[in-house]
C-alpha positions in Angstrom: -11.5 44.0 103.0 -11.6 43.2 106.5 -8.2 43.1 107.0 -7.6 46.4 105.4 -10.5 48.0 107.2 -8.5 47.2 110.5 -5.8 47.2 110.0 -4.2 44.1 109.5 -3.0 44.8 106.0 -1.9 48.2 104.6 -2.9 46.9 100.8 -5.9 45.3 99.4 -6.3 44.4 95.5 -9.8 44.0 94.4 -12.2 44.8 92.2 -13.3 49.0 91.8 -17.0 48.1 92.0 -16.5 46.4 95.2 -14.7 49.3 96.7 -16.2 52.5 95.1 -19.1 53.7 97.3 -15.9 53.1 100.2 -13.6 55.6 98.4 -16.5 57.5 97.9 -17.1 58.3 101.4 -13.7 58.0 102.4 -13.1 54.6 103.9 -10.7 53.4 101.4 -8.3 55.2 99.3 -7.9 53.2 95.9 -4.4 53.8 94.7 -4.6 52.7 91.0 -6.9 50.6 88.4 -5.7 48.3 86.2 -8.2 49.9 83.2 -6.0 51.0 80.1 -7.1 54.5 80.8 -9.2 56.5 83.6 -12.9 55.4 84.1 -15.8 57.5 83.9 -17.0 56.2 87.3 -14.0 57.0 89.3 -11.8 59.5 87.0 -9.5 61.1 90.0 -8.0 57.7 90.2 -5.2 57.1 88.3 -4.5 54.3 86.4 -1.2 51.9 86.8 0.2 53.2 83.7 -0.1 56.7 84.5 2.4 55.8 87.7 4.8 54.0 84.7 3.9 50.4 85.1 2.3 49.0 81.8 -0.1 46.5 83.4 -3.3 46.6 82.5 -6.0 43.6 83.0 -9.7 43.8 83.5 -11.6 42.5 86.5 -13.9 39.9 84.8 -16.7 37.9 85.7 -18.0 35.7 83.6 -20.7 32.8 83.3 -19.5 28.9 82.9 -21.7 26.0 82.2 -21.3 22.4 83.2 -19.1 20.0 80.6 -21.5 18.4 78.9 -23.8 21.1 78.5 -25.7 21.3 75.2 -24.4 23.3 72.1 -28.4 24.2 71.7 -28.3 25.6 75.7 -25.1 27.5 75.5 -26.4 29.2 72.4 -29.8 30.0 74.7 -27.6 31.4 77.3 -25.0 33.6 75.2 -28.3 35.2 73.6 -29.7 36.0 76.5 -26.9 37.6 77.7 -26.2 39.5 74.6 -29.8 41.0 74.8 -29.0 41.7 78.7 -25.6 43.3 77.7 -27.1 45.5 75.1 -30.1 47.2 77.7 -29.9 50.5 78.9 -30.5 49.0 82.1 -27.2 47.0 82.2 -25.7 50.2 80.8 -26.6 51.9 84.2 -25.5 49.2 86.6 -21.8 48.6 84.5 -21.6 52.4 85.0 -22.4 52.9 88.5 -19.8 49.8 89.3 -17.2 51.1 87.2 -16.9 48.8 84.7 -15.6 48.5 81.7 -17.2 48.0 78.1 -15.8 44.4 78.3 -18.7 41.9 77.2 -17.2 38.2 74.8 -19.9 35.9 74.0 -18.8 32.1 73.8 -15.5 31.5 71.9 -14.4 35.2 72.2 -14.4 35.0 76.4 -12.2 31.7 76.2 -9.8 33.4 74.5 -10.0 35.9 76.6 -9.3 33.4 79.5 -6.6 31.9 77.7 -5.0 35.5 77.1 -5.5 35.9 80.8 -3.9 32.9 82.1 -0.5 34.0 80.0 -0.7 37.6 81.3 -1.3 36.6 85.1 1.0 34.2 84.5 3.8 36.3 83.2 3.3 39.2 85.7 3.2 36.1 88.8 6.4 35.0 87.5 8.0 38.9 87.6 6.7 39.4 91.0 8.4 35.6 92.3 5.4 33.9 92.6 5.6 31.6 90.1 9.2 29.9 89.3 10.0 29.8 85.8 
């Protein structure tokens, strides 16, 4: 960000929640999201596929636990943050950050990752990143 801010780069990819209060107030201009359709949060910016280019990811975050962690623990954890995912509060914050309904509990996010790992792939390998 600070090389965008001064100059140093022309374009920046990042997250929308860590930029959205910027384009708010006119720092940054965000060009595109990568959402399959325009969010609530930010709905004057288009999204990829609206300028013809069919990508469309989410910008994740998730939570990892050591190796050898216990099958009792991580079943501790993905509750918890089932019950956290499903509060009006966390409603509030995903909204104000512009992010998307996106929540996979255990098995369901590392597929996910997996998924990930061949899109990023394949789109690194378009843009000759990545031989093939």
């Amino acid at each position: 960000m600070a090389a965008l801010l001064s100059g140093e780069t022309q374009l920046l990819s990042t997250g929308l929640g860590e930029v959205l209060e910027m384009s708010k107030s006119g720092q940054v201009k965000v060009l595109a999201v990568t959402a399959p359709k325009r969010l609530e949060a930010a709905p004057d910016i288009p999204t990829l596929t609206e300028y013809g280019n069919e990508t469309v990811f989410a910008n994740w975050r998730g939570f990892f636990a050591a190796p050898g962690a216990s099958e009792e623990k991580v079943k501790e954890w993905n509750a918890a943050l089932t019950k956290m995912y499903n509060t009006d509060e966390w409603a509030v914050v995903r909204d104000r950050n512009g992010w998307i309904d996106n929540y996979k509990p255990d098995q369901d996010f590392y597929k996910f990752l997996e998924d990930q790992e061949k899109q990023m792939g394949t789109l690194m390998t378009e843009l000759g990143f990545l031989n093939k």
